[in-house]
N, C-alpha and C positions, 0 to 999 in steps of 0.2 A: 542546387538547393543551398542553402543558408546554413551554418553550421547546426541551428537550433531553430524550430518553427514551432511551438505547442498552441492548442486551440484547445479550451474547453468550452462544448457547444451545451446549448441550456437544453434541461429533459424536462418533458411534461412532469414528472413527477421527484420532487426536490432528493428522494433518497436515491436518487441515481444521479452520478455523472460523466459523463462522455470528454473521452479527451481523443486528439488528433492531433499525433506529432510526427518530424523527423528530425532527427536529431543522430551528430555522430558524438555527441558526451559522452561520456561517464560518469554514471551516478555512483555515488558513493552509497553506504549499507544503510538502510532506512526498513520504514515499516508503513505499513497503512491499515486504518483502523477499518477499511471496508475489503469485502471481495471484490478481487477483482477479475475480468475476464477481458481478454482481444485478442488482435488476431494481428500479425508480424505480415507487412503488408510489401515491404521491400528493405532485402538488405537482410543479415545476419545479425543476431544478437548473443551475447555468451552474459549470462547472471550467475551466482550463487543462488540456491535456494534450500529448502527447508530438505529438500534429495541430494543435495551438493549442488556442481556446477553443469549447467545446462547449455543448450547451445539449439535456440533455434532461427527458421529460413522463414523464407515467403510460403505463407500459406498455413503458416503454423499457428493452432490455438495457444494459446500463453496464459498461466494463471497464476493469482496469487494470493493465499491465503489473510484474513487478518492478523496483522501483528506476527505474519511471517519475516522472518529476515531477508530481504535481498539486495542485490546490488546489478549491474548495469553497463555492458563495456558493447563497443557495435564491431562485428567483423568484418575487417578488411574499411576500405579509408573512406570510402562513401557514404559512410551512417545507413542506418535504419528506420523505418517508415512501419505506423501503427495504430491501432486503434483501440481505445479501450473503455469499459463499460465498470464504473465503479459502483458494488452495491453494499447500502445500508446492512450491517449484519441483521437485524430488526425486522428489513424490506425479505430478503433472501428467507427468512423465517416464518412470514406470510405467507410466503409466494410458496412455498412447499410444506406447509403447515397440515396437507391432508394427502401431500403424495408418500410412496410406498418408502424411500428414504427416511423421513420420518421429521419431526418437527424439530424446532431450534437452531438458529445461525451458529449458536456456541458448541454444536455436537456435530456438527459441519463439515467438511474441509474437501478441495479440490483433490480428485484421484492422483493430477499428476503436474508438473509446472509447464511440460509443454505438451502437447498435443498434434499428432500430422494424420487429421482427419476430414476428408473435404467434406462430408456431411455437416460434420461441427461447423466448420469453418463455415458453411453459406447458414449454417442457424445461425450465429454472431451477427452476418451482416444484415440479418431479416430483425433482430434483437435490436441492431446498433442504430438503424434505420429508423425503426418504430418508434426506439428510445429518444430517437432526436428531432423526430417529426413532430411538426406544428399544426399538422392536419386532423380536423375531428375523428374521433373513434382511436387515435396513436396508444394513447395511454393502455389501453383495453389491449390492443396489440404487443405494445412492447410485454405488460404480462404475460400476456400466453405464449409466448415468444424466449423471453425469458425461462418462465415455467418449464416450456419445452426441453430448452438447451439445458437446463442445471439438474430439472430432477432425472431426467430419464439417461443422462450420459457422461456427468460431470463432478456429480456431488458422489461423494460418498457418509458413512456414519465415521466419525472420526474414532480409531482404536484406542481402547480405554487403556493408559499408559498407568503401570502402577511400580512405584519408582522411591525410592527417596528423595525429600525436596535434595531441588541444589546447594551444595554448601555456602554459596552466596546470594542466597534466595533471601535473606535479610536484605542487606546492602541493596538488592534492587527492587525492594517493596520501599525501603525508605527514599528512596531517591524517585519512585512513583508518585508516593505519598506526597513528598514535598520537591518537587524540582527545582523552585525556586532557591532552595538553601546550598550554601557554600560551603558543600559537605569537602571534608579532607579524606584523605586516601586512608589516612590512618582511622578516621572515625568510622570507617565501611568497615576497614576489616578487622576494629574490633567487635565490631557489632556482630560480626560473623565466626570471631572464634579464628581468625586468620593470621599470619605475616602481611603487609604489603604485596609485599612478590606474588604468593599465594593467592592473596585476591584478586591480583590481575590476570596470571594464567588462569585462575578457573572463570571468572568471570568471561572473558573471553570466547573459551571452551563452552560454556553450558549457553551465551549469549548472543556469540558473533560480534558481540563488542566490547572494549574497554571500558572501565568504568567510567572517565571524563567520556567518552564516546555518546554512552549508553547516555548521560544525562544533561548533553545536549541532544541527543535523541528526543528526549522526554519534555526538551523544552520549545522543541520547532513541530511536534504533535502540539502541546498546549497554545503555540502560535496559528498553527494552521485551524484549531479551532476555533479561536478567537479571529479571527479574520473571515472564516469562514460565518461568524453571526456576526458583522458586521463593526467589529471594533477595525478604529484606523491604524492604520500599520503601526504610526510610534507606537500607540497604545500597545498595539499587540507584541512589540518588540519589547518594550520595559514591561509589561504584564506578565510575557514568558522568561523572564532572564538574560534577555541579552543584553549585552550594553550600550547597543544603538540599533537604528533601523538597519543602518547599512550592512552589519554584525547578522542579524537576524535576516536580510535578504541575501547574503552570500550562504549561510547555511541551507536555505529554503532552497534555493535554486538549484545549490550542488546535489541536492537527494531527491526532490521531485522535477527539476526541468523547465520550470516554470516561476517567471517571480512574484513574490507576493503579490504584487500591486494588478498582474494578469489575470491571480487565480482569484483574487478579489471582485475583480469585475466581472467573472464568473459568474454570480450570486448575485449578480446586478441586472441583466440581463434575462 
C-alpha cells in the first residue's frame, strides 16, 4: 500500500463524516471539533490522549473526544488501516437527547480512547455502513445505529471538574479570540501574570502545546472550517493566517492526513 491513502466518502446526513484511510505517518498533536468514533482495521497504532499514550490493534474501537488532544504514530513499518465516523457535537446531542445518558454534546465524552470489544466493533461497521450508504431508508439507519453504539456503551456524563482556571488560561482565550494576531510571547505572558519561560512550561503542561503550537493550532481549525463551507483554499489560507497556501497545506496535512484540496472535495461530492 501507498505510504498515505485517505478517503473521505459523502454521508447522507452533512453533520457526519466518514473517512477511510491507510497511512504509516505521523500525525502531529491536533484536535477536532467533532466526536469521533472507528475502528483500527489493520496494523497498530500508539496516540497520546486525553488518558496518556495509548496503543491500539486490529479490531480495536478508537475514540476521540472534541477538542481532545491527540497525536498519531503506526506500529512497527507497515502502517495502519481505519475507519472512522465524525460526529457533529450538536448531531451526537440529538441523537441522545432522550436516552438515559442524558442530553448535550458539551456534557459528553467517550468512556475510554480505545476499546477491544467485538460487539462494539460490528455496531461501528453496521454505523459506518449505513452512514455511507446511498440507499433509501440509510439515514434512518445510520441513526438508530449510531444511537445504538453511543448511548448504551460509549458515552458517558462527563465528570464535573472543579479546579482553578489555568494560569495561562488568559493567553489562550486571547489567542482563540483572535488567531489571526501576531501576538508575542511576551504579550501572553503578561497578560497572564507570567515570565516567558513560565508561560511556556505551563502552557504546555495544562495544553499539550506551545504557545506558537497552540496558535497555529487555532489557525488550521479556522482554515479547515473555512474550506469546509466552501471558501477556495488561498482564501482560506490568507483568511486563517498563513502566509501562503502551500504554508497552510503542509500544516493541514501534517495533523489530519489529508490535503486541503482532498478534504475540500469532500463537501463536493
Amino acid at each position: 500500500m501507498a505510504k498515505a491513502n485517505f478517503q473521505v466518502l459523502p454521508c447522507g446526513d452533512a453533520r457526519i463524516q466518514a473517512v477511510e484511510a491507510h497511512s504509516s505517518q505521523s500525525f502531529s498533536r491536533h484536535t477536532h471539533e467533532q466526536f469521533g468514533i472507528g475502528l483500527l482495521t489493520h496494523g497498530g497504532s500508539k496516540s497520546f490522549s486525553g488518558c496518556g499514550t495509548v496503543e491500539s490493534g486490529p479490531g480495536d474501537v478508537i475514540t476521540v473526544n472534541p477538542n481532545e488532544v491527540h497525536d498519531g504514530a503506526p506500529l512497527g513499518d507497515g502502517g495502519r488501516s481505519w475507519k472512522m465516523l465524525y460526529l457533529e457535537p450538536g448531531y451526537a446531542a440529538d441523537l441522545l437527547h432522550e436516552a438515559d445518558v442524558g442530553a448535550g454534546g458539551a456534557s459528553l465524552e467517550f468512556k475510554a480512547p480505545v476499546l477491544q470489544d467485538t460487539r462494539l466493533a460490528a455496531g461501528f461497521i453496521r454505523a459506518y455502513i449505513a452512514a455511507t450508504s446511498a440507499l433509501p431508508g440509510a439515514r434512518l439507519a445510520a441513526e438508530h445505529h449510531l444511537l445504538d453504539l453511543m448511548a448504551q456503551t460509549l458515552l458517558r456524563r462527563r465528570a464535573a471538574v472543579t479546579r482553578a482556571a489555568a494560569p495561562t488560561a488568559i493567553a489562550q482565550s486571547m489567542m482563540e479570540d483572535d488567531p489571526l494576531a501576531d501576538w508575542s510571547l511576551a504579550e501572553l505572558a503578561d497578560a497572564c501574570g507570567l515570565s516567558r519561560f513560565q508561560l511556556v512550561r505551563s502552557f504546555s503542561r495544562n495544553t499539550g502545546f506551545t504557545p506558537h503550537a497552540y496558535l497555529i493550532h487555532r489557525r488550521i481549525l479556522l482554515a479547515r472550517r473555512l474550506i469546509a463551507g466552501g471558501t477556495a483554499l488561498a482564501d482560506a489560507a490568507a483568511g486563517s493566517g498563513f502566509a501562503d497556501q502551500s504554508h497552510m497545506t503542509r500544516v493541514f496535512t501534517r495533523k489530519y492526513g489529508v490535503a486541503p484540496g482532498a478534504f475540500a472535495i469532500s463537501f463536493k461530492t
